[in-house]
C-alpha positions as CSV (number, residue, x, y, z in Angstrom):
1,X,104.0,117.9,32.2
2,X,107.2,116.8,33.2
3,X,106.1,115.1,37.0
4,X,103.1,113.0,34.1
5,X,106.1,112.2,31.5
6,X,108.3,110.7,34.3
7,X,105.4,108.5,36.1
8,X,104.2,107.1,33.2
9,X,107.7,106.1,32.0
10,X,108.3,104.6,35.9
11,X,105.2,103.1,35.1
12,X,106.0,101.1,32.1
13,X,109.1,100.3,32.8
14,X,107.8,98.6,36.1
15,X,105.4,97.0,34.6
16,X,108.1,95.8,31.6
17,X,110.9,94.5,34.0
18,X,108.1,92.7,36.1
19,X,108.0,90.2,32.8
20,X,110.1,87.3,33.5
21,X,111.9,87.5,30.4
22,X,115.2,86.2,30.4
23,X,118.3,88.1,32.5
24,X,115.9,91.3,32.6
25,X,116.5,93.6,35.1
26,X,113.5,93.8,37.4
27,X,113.2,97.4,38.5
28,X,113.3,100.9,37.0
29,X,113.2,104.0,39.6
30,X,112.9,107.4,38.9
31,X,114.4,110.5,40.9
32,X,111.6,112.8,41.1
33,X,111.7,116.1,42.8
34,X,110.3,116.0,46.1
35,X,111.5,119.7,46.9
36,X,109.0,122.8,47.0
37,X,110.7,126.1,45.9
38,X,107.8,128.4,47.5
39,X,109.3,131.0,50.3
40,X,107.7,130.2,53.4
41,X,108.5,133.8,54.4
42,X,106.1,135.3,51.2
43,X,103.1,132.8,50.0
44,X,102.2,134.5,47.4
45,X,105.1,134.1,45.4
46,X,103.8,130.6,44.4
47,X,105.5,127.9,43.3
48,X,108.0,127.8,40.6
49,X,108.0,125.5,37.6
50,X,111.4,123.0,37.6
51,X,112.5,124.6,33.9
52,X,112.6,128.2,35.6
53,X,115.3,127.3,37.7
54,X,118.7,125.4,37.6
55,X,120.6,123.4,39.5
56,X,122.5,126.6,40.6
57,X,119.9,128.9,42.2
58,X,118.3,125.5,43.7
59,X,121.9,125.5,45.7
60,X,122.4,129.3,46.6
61,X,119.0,128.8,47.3
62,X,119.5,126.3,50.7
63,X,122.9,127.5,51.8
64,X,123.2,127.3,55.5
65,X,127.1,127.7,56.6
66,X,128.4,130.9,57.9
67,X,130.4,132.5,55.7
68,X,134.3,132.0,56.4
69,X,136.5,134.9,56.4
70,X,140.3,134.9,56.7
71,X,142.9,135.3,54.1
72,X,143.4,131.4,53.6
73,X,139.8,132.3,51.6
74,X,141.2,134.9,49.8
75,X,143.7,133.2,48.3
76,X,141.9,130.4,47.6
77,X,139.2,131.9,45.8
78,X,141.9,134.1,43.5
79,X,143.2,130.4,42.6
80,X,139.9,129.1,41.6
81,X,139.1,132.1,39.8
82,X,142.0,132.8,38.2
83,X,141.6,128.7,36.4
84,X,138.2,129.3,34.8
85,X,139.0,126.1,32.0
86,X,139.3,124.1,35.0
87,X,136.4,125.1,37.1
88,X,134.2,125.0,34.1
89,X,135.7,121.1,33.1
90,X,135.2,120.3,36.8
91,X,131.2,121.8,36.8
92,X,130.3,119.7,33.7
93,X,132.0,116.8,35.2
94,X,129.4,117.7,38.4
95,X,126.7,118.1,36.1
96,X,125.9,114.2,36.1
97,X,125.7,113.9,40.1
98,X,125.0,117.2,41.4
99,X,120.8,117.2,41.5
100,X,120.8,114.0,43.4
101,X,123.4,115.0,45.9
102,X,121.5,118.8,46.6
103,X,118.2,115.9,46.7
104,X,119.6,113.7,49.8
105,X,121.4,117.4,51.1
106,X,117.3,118.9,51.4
107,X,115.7,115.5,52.3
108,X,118.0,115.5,55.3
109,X,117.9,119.4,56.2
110,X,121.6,120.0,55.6
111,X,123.1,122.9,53.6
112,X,123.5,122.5,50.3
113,X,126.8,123.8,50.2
114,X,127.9,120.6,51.0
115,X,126.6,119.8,47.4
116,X,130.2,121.3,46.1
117,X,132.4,119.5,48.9
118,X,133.5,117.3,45.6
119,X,135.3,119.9,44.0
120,X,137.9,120.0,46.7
121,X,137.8,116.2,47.1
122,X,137.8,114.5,43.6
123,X,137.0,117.1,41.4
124,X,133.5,115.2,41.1
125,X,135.7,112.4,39.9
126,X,134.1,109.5,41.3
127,X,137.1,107.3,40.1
128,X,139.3,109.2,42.1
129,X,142.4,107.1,43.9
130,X,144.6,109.4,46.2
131,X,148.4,108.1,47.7
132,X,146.3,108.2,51.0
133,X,144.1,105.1,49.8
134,X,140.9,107.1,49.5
135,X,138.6,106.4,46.8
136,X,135.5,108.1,45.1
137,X,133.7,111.4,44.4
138,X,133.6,111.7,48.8
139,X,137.6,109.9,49.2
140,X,136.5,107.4,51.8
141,X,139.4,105.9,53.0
142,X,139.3,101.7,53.1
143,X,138.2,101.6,57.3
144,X,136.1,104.3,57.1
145,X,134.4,103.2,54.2
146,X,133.3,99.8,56.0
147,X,132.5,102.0,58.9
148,X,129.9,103.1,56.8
149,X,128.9,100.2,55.0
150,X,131.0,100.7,51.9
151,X,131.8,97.4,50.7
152,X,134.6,96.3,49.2
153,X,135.7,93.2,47.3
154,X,137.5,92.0,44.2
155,X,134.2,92.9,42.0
156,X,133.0,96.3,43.7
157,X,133.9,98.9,45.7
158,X,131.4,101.2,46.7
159,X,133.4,104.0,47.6
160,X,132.8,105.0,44.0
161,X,129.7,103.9,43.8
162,X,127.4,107.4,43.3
163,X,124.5,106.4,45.3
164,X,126.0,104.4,48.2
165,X,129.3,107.0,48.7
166,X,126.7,110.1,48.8
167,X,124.6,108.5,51.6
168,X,127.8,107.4,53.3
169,X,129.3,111.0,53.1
170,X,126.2,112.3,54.3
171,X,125.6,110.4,56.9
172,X,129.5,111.2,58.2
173,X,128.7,114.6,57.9
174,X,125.9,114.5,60.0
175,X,127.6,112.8,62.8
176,X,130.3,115.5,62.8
177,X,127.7,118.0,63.1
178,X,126.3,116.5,65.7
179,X,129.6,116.4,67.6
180,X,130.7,119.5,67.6
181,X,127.5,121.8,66.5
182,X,129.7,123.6,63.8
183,X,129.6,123.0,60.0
184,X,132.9,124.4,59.6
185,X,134.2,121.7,62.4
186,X,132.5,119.1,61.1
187,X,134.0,120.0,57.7
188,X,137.6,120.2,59.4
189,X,137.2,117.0,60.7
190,X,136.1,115.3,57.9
191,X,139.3,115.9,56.3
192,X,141.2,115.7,59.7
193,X,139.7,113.2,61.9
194,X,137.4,114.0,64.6
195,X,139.7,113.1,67.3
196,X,142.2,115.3,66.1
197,X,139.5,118.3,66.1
198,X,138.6,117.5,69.4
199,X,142.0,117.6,71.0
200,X,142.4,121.1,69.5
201,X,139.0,122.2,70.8
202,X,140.2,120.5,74.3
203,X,143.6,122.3,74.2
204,X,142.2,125.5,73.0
205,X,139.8,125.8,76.0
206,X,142.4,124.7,78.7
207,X,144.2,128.0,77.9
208,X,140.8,129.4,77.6
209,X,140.9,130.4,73.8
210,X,138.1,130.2,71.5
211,X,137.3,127.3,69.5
212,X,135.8,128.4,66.2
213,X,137.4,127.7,63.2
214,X,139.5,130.6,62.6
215,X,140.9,129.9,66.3
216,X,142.0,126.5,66.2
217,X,143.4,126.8,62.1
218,X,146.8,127.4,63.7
219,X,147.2,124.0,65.3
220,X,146.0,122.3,62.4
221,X,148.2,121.1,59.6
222,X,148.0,122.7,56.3
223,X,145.8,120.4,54.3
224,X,142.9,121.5,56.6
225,X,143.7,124.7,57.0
226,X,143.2,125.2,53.4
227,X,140.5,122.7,53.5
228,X,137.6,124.4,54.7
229,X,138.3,127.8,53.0
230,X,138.7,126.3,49.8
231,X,134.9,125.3,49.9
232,X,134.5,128.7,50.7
233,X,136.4,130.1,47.4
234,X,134.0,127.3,45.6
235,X,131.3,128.8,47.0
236,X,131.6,132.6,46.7
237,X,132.2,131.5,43.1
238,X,128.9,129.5,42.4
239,X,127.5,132.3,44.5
240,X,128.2,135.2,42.3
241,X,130.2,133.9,39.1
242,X,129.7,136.8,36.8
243,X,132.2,138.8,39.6
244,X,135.2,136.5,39.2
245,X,134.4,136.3,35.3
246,X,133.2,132.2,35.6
247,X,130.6,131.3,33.3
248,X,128.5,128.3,34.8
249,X,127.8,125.7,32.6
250,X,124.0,125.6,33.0
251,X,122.8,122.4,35.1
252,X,119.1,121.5,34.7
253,X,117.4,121.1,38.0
254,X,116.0,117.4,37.1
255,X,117.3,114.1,37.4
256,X,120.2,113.0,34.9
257,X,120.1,109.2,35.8
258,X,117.6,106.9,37.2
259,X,118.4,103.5,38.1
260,X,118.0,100.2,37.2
261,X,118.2,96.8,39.6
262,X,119.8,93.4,37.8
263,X,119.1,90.2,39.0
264,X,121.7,88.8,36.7
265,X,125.4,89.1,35.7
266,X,125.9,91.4,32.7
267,X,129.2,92.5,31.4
268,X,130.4,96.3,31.8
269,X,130.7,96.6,27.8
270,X,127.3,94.4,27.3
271,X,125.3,96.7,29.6
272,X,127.1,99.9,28.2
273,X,126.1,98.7,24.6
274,X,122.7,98.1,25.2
275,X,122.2,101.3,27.0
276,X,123.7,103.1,23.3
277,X,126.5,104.7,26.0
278,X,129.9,105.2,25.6
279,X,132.2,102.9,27.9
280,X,133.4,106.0,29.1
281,X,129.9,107.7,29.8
282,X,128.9,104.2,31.3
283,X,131.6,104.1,34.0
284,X,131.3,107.8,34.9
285,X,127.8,106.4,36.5
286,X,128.6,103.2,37.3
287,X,132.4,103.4,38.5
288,X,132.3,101.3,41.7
289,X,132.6,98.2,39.0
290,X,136.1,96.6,39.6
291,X,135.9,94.1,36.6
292,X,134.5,93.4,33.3
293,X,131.7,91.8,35.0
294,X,128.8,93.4,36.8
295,X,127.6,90.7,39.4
296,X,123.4,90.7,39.4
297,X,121.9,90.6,43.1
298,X,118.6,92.0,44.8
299,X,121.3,95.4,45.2
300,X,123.3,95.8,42.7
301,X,122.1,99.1,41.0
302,X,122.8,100.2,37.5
303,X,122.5,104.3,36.9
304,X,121.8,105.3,33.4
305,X,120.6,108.7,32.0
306,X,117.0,109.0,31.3
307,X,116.5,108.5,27.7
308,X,119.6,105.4,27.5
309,X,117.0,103.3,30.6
310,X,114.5,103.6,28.0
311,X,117.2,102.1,25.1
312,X,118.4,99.6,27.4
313,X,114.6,98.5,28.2
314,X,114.2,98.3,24.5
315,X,117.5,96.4,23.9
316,X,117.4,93.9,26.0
317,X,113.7,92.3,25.0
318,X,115.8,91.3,21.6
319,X,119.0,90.8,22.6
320,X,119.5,87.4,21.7
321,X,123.6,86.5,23.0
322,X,124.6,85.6,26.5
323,X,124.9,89.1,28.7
324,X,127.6,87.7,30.6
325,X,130.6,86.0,29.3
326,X,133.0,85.4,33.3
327,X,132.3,82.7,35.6
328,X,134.7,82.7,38.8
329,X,137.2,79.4,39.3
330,X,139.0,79.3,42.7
331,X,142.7,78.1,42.5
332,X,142.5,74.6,44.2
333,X,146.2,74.6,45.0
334,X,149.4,76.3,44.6
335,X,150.4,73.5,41.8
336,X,147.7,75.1,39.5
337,X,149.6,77.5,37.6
338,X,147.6,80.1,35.1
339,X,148.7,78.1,32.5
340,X,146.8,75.3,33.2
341,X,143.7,77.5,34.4
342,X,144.0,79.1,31.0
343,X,143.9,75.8,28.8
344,X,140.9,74.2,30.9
345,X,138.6,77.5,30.1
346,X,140.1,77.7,26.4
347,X,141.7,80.8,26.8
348,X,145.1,82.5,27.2
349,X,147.5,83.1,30.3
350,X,147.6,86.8,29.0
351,X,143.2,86.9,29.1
352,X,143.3,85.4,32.9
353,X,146.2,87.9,33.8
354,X,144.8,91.0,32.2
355,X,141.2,90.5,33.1
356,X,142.6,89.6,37.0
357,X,145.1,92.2,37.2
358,X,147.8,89.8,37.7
359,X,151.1,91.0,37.3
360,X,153.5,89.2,34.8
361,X,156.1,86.9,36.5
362,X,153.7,86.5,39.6
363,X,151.6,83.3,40.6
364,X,148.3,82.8,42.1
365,X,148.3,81.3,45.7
366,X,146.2,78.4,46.7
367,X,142.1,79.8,47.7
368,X,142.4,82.5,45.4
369,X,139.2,83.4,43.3
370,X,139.5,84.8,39.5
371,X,137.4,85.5,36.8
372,X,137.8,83.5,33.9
373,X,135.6,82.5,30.5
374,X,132.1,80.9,30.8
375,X,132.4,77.5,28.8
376,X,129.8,74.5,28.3
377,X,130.6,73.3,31.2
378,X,131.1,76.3,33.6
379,X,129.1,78.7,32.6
380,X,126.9,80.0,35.7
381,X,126.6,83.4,37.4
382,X,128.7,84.4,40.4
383,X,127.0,84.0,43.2
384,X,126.7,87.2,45.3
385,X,128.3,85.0,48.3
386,X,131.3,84.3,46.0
387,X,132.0,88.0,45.1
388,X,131.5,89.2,49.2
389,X,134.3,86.8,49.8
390,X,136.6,86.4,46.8
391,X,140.1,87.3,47.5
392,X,142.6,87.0,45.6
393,X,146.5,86.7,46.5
394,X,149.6,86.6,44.8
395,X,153.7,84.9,45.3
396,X,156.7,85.5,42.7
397,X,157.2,82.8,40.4
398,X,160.4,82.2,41.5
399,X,162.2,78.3,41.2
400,X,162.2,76.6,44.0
401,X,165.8,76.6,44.7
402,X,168.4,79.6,43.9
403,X,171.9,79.0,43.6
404,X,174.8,80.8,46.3
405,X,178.7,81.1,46.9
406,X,179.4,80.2,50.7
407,X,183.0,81.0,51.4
408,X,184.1,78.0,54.3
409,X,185.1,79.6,58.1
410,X,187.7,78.8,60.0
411,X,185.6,76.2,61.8
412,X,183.6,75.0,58.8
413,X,183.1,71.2,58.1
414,X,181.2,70.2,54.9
415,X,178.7,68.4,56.8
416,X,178.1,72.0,58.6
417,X,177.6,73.5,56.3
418,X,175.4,71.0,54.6
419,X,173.5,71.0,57.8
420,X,173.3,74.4,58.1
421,X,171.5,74.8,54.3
422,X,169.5,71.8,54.8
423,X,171.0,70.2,52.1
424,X,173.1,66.7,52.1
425,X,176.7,66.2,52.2
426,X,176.5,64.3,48.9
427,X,174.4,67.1,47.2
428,X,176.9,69.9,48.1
429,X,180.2,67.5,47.4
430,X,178.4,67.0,43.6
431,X,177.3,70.8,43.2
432,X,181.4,71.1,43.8
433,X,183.2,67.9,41.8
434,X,184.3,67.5,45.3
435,X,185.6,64.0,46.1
436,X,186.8,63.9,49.8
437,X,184.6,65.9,52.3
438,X,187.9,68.2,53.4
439,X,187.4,71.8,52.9
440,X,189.8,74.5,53.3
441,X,189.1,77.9,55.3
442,X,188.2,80.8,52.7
443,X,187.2,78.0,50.0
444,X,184.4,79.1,47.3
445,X,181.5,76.1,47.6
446,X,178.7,76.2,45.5
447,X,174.9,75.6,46.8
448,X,171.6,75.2,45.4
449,X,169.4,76.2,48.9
450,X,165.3,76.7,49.0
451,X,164.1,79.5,48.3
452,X,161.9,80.0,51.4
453,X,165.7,79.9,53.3
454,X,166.8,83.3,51.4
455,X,163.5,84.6,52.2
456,X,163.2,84.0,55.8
457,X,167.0,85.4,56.0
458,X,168.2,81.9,57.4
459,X,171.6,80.9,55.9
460,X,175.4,82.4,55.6
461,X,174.1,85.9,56.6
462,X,172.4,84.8,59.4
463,X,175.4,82.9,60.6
464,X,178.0,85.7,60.4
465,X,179.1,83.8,56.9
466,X,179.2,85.7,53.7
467,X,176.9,84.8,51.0
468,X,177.1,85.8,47.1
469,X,174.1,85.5,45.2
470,X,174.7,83.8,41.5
471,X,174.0,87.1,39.0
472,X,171.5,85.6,36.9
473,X,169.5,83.6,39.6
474,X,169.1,86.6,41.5
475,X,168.2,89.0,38.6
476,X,164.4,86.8,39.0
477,X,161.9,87.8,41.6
478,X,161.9,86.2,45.1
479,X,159.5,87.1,48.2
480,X,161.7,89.3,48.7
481,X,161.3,91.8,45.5
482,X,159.2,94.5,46.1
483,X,156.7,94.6,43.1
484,X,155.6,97.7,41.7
485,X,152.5,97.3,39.2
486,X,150.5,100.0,37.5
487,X,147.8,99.0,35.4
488,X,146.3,102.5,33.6
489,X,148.5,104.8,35.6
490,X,146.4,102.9,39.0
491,X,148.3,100.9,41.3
492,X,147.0,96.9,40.7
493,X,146.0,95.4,44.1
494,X,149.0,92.3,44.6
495,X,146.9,90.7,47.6
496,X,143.7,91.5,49.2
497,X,141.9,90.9,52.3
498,X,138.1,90.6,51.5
499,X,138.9,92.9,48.4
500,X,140.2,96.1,50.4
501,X,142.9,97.5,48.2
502,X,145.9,97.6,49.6
């Protein structure tokens, strides 16, 4: 009843996004079960129905890594245990991703232990952003990511995306097997690196030691030491909750989302609204969305649950407003401040900042590409092209000159020292009130030198002369302040190189 309900609703909603209907999204897919639950060891137990089991016996089900046994384990497992509020939050967070994951884990013949490898990553948080760099439910690290495809740009990064980080993890996974032929390796090594596994295999056999886990633990650092056997603790806990006092949310063994493919851009809040979804809901599927704006192409992929596709189908036929209210503008030149940006798309410096991430007191450098407000005149989609390539790069507003004390040496000349500020004699002599051009060893002079001088350390220091900066001119930014921005407790990428974050 359940296989009939979902190909007839795959069926109409194929044949409703086929109708070229304005900014619909073209394609509806459906995860259906492509597993068989009969034991191939004992025929005649049949096959059971999808509602007799959940999610949970589906995983115990397919596991397929030895059992790890040290005291690491043991520990690990009394810390897991002993937090049942948090493995319980963690499990319902899982709830939304953990049938599709244990899907690609059985269409691929891997255990489906690895299903759980999230609660010792993210916490199945696919927004997850560690001091490391790595992103998502998997924590791909920027290089790796692209190693597998992940891409990354100003509008998306798919190391939170739920579809593309899974297959990218997976795939990983399976290399590592392949290399060393050990789960438990190719688990150590995802955390580790391969190469550093590999010298500890190559070192443990040169003084002809094992190489299983448990052997080569001791040259590893702690992280991964810990690594491995708290997947274990995770899962002797799914295994048998009811011994470490865990009650398991229950976790339906059935598809929560299904997806949906836009040809279109749609806002985040547009899209969440017409699905009936909270924002909040809406991003836990769809996290990989770096702005406001979801940019349409033949793969960008919206994941909704069930019931909200069928809302959003519905929605959309009368929506009746625009479904995407950003254009991109790229800055022309370093003279186009965000104020002028701003009052060309009628809007506000604080919009263009806020929506862009731009940190206050900071200017956008010439070839950098922002979102800013459709208008009569502007008002087409982004081109996928534009969002592969859009970077965006950021300079202090600082003025163009700063103001310094230069105290004359003992073989100082005012036209040295104009020359060696790139300034004139005539400036410096009216910066002073000076009206001869004597100076006197150990005088106070007054200077107003380029910024880009202070920055590339040219000047007094440089020339064994002391320099003073003025108190109030250096209390503003120059290239040299280090700027610390946090936007929702995340760190707010300053400049970016095809949108890695950095």
């Amino acid at each position: 009843m359940y296989q009939l309900k979902l190909k007839t609703f795959a069926f109409a909603a194929l044949a409703f996004f086929g109708t070229p209907l304005l900014a619909q999204a073209n394609d509806i897919s459906i995860y259906t079960p492509t597993f068989s639950l009969i034991d191939p060891n004992d025929p005649s137990a049949g096959m059971l129905g999808m509602e007799q089991i959940d999610i949970w016996a589906r995983i115990r089900k397919g596991f397929g890594i030895p059992d790890l046994d040290n005291q690491q384990v043991v520990n690990q497992t009394d810390f897991y245990s002993a937090r049942p509020e948090y493995f319980e939050r963690t499990t319902v967070r899982a709830s939304r991703y953990l049938f599709h994951v244990v899907q690609e884990l059985e269409k691929r013949g891997m255990p489906t232990e690895l299903a759980l490898l999230p609660f010792i990553e993210s916490s199945f948080n696919p927004e997850a952003y560690s001091s490391a760099k790595a992103a998502g439910m998997w924590q791909f690290v920027p290089a790796t990511g692209r190693d597998y495809n992940l891409k990354q740009n100003m509008f998306k990064d798919e190391r939170r995306d739920v579809l593309a980080s899974t297959d990218a993890a997976l795939t990983y996974l399976q290399k590592l097997y392949g290399m060393f032929g050990d789960w438990q390796l190719a688990l150590a090594a995802y955390n580790w690196g391969e190469g550093s596994v590999q010298r500890a295999i190559n070192k443990n056999q040169a003084a002809g030691l094992p190489t299983d886990f448990n052997s080569l633990a001791p040259l590893m650092p702690a992280e991964t030491r810990n690594y491995v056997p708290k997947l274990q603790a995770v899962k002797n806990i799914i295994a048998a909750p009811d011994m470490y006092n865990i009650a398991l949310p229950k976790v339906d063994n059935q598809p929560y989302f299904v997806t949906i493919g836009k040809t279109r851009d749609i806002d985040v809040k547009v899209a969440a609204q017409l699905a009936e979804l909270s924002l909040e809901e809406f991003k836990a599927l769809n996290p990989q969305f770096n702005r406001p704006v979801i940019i349409g192409s033949s793969d960008t992929k919206i994941l909704l649950p069930e019931s909200n596709a069928e809302k959003f189908k519905n929605n959309l036929t009368k929506w009746t407003h625009t479904l995407s209210s950003w254009t991109s503008h790229t800055v022309g030149s370093a003279r186009e401040r965000i104020e002028t940006i701003a009052a060309k798309f009628d809007t506000t410096p604080a919009v263009i900042r806020e929506v862009n991430h731009i940190p206050p007191r900071m200017l956008l450098k010439a070839g950098s590409t922002i979102l800013v407000p459709k208008t009569e005149e502007a008002n087409s989609d982004i081109t996928a092209e534009v969002a592969d390539n859009a970077t965006m790069a950021v300079t202090p507003d600082a003025p163009e000159s700063r103001r310094i004390y230069v105290k004359v040496g003992k073989r100082d000349t005012l036209a040295s020292i104009a020359a060696r500020y790139r300034v004139s004699v005539s400036q410096v002599k009216a910066w002073n009130g000076l009206h001869h051009d004597g100076v006197s060893r150990g005088q106070s002079l007054q200077l107003q030198v380029p910024n880009r001088m202070v920055a590339s350390g040219s000047g007094g220091k440089k020339a064994g002369h002391n320099v003073r900066y003025h108190t109030a001119a250096a209390s503003r930014g120059s290239s040299k302040t280090k700027v610390a921005v946090k936007k929702n407790g995340k760190p707010v990428v300053l400049a970016s190189s095809r949108g890695s974050r950095s």
